[in-house]
N, C-alpha and C positions, 0 to 999 in steps of 0.2 A: 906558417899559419898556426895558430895556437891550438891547441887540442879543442876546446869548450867549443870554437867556432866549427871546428869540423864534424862537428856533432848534434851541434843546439838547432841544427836546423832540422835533424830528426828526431828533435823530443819537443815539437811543436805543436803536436795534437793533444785535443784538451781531453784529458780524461775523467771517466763518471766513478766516481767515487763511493762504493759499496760498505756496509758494516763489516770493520776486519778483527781477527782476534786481537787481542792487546800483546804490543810487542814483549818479547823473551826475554829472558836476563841473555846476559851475553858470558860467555868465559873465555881466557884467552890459554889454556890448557891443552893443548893437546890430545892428551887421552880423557876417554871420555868414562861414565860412571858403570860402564856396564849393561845400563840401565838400557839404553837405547842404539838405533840401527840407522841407516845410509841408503836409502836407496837415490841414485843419479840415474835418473831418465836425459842420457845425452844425444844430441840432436844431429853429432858430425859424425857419419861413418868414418871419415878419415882418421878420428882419433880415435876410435873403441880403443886398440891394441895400447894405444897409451894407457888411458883412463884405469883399464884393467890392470896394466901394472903395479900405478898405483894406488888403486884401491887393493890390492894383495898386498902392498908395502902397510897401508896404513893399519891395517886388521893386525897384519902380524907386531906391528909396534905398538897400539893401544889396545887389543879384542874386539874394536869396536868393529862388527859386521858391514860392508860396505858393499852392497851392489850395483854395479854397472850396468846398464840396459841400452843398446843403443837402436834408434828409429832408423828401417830403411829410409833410404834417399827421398825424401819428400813426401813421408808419411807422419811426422814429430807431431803435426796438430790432433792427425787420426789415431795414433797412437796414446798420445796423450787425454784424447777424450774416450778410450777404453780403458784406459790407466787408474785415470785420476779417483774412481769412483769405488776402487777395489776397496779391502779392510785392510790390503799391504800397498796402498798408494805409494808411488812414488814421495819422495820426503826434500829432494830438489830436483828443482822443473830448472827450463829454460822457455822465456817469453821474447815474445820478435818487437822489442821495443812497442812505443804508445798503443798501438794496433792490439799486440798481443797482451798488454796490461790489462789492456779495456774487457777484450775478453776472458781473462784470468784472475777479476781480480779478486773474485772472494775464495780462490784458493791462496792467495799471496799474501804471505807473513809480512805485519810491519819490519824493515830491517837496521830503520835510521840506528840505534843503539851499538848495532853490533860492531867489533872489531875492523872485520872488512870493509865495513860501509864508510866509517869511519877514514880510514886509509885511503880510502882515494884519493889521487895525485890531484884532484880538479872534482868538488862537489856536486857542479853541476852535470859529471857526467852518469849521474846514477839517474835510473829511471823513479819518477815520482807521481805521487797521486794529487791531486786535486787538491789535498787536505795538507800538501807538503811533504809528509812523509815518503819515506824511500820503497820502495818492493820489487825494484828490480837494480842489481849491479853488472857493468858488464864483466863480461871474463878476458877480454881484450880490443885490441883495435888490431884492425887487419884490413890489407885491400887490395887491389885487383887490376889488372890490367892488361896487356897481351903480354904473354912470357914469349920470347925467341933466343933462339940457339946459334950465339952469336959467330960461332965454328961454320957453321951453312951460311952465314948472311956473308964472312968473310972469304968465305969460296965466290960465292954469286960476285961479289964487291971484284973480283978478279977476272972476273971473263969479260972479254971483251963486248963495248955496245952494254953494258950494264949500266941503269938506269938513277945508278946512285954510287960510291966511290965510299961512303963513310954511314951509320946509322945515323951521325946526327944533320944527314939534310932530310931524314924521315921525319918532319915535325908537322906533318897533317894528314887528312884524308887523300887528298889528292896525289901526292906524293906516294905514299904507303900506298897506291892503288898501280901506279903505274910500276912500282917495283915487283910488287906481288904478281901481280900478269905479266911480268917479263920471268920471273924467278918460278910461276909457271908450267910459261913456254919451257924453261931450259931444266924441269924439274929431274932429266934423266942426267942431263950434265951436272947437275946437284947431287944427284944418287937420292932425292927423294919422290918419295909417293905422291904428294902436295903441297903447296905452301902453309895450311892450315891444315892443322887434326881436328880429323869428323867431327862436325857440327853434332851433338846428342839430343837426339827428340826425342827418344823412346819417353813413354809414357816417366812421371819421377827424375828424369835425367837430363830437364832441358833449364833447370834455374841458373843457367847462368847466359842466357839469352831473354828469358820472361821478367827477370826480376835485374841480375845483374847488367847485365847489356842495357836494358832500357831504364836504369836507374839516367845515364847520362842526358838522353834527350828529357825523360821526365825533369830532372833536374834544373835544365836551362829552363823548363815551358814554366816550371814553378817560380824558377828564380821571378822571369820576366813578369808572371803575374804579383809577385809577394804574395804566394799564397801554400806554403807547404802541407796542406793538408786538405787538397780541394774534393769538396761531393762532388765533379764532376773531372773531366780531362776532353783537352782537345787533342791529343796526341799530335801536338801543337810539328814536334819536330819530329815524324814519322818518317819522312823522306830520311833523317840521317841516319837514323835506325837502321832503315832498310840498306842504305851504304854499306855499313859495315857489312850487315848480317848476309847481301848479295855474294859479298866478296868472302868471306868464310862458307859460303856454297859452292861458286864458282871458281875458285882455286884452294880444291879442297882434295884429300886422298883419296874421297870416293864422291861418286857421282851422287847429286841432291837428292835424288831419287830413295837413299839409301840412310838417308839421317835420320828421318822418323824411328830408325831400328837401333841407331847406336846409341848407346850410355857413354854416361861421362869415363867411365874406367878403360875403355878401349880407345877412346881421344887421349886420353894422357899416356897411354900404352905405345901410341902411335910418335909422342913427341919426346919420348923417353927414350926408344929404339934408332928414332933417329930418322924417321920416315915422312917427318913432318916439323918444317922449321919453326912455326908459331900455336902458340894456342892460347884460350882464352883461361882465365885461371886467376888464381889469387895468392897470398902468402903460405895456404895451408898446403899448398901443391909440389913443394922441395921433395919432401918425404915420399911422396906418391911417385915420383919422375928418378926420384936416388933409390929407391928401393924396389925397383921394377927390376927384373931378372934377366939381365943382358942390354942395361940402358946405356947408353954411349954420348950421353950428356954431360959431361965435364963442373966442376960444379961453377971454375971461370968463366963458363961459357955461356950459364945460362942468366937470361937480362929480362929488366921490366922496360916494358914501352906505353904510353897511357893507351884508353879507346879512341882513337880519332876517328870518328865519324862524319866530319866535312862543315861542322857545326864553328860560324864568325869567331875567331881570336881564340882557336882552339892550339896554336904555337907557345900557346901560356898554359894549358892543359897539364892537369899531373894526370896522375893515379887518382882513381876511387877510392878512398880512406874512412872509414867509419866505424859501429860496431852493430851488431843484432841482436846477437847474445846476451839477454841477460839470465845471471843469476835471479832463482824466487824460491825459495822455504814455501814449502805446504802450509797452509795458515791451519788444516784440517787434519794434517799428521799428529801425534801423540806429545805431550809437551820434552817427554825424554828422546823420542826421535828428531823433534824439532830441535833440542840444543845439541843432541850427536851429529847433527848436519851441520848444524852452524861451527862446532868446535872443529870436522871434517873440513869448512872451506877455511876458517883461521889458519888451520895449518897447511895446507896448500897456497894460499897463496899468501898467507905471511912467517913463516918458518924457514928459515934458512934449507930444510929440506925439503921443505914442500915446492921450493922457488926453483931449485935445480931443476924439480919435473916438469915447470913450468915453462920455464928457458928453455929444456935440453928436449923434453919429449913431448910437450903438446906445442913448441914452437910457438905461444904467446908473447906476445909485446903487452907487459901487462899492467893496467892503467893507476897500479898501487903510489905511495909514497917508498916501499922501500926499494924499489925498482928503481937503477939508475942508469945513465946511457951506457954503461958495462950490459946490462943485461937484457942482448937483443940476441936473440935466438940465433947458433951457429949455421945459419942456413944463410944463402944467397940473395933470395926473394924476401925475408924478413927483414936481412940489412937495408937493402937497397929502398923496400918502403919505409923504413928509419930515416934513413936519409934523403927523403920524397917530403918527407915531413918538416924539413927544417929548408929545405932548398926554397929560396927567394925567388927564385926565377920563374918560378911557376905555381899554380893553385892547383889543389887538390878538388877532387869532386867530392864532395860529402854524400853518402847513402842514405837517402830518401826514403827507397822501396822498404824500412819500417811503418812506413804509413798507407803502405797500397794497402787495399780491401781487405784481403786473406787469399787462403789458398787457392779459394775456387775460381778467382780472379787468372791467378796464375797461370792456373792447369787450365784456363779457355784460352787464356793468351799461348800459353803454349801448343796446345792442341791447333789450333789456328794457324800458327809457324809454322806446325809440321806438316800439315795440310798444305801449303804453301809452298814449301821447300819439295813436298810431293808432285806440284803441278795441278793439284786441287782448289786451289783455292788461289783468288786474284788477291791484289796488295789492300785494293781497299775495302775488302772484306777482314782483313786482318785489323783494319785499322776501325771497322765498325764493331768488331767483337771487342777491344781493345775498349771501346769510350762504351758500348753500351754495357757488357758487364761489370766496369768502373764505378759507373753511375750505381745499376742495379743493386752490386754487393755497398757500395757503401751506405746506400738506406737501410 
């Protein structure tokens, strides 16, 4: 499937279009005049330790001052709205597609002009206004799906009365459901803890159940209405939701009871050590699982499988593939800050040096023209959605949740799970919190 398609269905919200400053000159230089400063307000904890690296690389090779700032885990909007207002604002933001334009945009620089905007492999994948122009770029495509540890699944695949022989009669819900409760039952015969690593609800730690996970059913409810950007939701396919989401409770390391309290860092902790054969996750997750201190995950061992949730003709199902991220220049930054930002993203992601750190250490698949199928991130889970992208056999689910409400949406759909998963709270209560704060936040 072609990139534009895996994408245009989440740049379908119409946005309102504010007085912006008049776009910058562009330079394609490298070092910058001196004159001006860098600050990146980044939105992935997973990457600080990158980010930092290179922003000390690039200081030391042109003077130009670069600071790195990055938001805890599902704080970027809150952060960003203490930020933005300072006299040393941030000088590049990151906006969550249409949703997040609409609310940003009279800090977002016009960026149609610049070099990067320019480069991209496919023009349609930049975020745009009303008026045409560009103000938002992404920084990559990335996606998600259940990572498993295909060392465990080849022990289980060995014991007798095993309820599958190969991963690929794993090609739905139903399937994936009676393997997991047989693999279980025999979880001491495995030597693990549980099939899945901890579900994370703590309060910041649950978006990849609120937002990720239910991208898929939202996704179908949308398809079936042709409506990508609806004031309202029937959380049409709420039952497949809860399929999955039951069964990452119920054959899990720790008893349900106990998720409300874990973070995402102790789930991948869990699938790194080896005490849990699946978890939920995306491309940015190699790093997190190879750099865990006693992980015993192999790097051949470890595989993408899509979300099967039990949802019609899901045997054609890929990976979720999309992007979030986009790049946006402070329109209200200083005009010499604003071109040291810009001449800072030209040389990251069009320089020959800046492309190494892009490939090697922030593990991007990056959506340029000088990027070519050479440069996919040496990691496992980057390859393997490379090759999700071009596989015939199957569709990929393109990423919606750019157009959910906002955060507060999120954090009640989450809070609601976790309440749930506690015994608190029935299903169709989740499913009421779900379409009524949908509704509410998108007025």
């Amino acid at each position: 499937m072609k990139l534009t398609k895996i994408l245009s269905l989440s740049m379908a919200a119409v946005l309102a279009t504010s007085g912006l400053a008049a776009c910058s000159s562009d330079s394609s230089d490298a070092a910058g005049d001196g004159a001006g400063q860098v600050y990146f307000l980044n939105w992935k904890p997973e990457q600080d330790a990158a980010y930092q690296k290179i922003a000390e690389e690039y200081t030391a090779k042109t003077g130009v001052p670069v600071k790195v700032v990055t938001a805890a885990s599902g704080t970027y909007e809150q952060t960003l709205k203490s930020q933005i207002s300072k006299s040393d604002a941030p000088t590049l933001i990151q906006v969550n597609g249409p949703v997040g334009l609409a609310s940003w945009q009279k800090y977002t620089e016009n960026l149609t002009d610049t070099d990067f905007a320019k480069a991209l492999n496919d023009p349609e994948l930049a975020l745009k206004g009303e008026d045409g122009n560009v103000y938002g770029v992404p920084l990559a495509v990335e996606g998600y799906g259940l990572i498993y540890n295909q060392e465990i699944f080849d022990k289980y695949f060995a014991l007798p009365g095993a309820k599958a022989s190969s991963m690929d009669e794993i090609d739905g819900f139903q399937k994936l459901k009676e393997v997991a409760d047989d693999m279980q039952a025999k979880k001491d015969e495995l030597g693990i803890d549980g099939v899945f690593a901890s579900t994370s609800l703590a309060t910041g730690e649950d978006w990849r159940w609120q937002t990720h996970l239910s991208n898929v059913p939202f996704y179908y409810e949308f398809k079936d209405n042709n409506d990508m950007d609806p004031a309202e939701v029937e959380f049409k396919y709420n039952d497949e939701f809860k399929n999955l989401f039951d069964l990452y409770l119920t054959d899990s390391t720790i008893p349900a009871s106990l998720a409300p309290s874990k973070d995402v860092a102790s789930s991948m902790a869990e699938f790194a050590l080896g005490k849990a054969a699946m978890v939920q996750n995306g491309t940015w997750a190699w790093s997190q699982i190879s750099e865990i201190d006693g992980n015993t995950v192999a790097e051949e061992n470890i595989k993408f499988m899509p979300l099967y949730t039990g949802h019609n003709g899901e045997d054609k199902q890929g990976l979720c593939i999309g992007t979030e991220a986009f790049m946006a220049i402070n329109a209200k930054a200083s005009e010499a800050d604003k071109q040291a930002t810009i001449d800072f993203v030209n040389w990251l992601f069009l320089s020959d040096e800046g492309k190494e750190h892009v490939v090697n250490d922030l593990g991007f698949i990056a959506p340029f023209t000088n990027y070519t199928e050479a440069d996919v991130p040496n990691d496992p889970l980057a390859k393997q959605m490379a090759e999700s992208m071009t596989n015939g056999n199957t569709n990929v689910v393109p990423w919606i949740f750019t157009v959910y409400p906002g955060q507060a949406f999120k954090n009640a759909f989450g809070q609601a799970l976790g309440q749930y998963a506690a015994g608190n709270m029935e299903w169709s209560e989740v499913v009421d919190t779900v379409k009524e704060n949908w509704a509410a936040e998108k007025k």
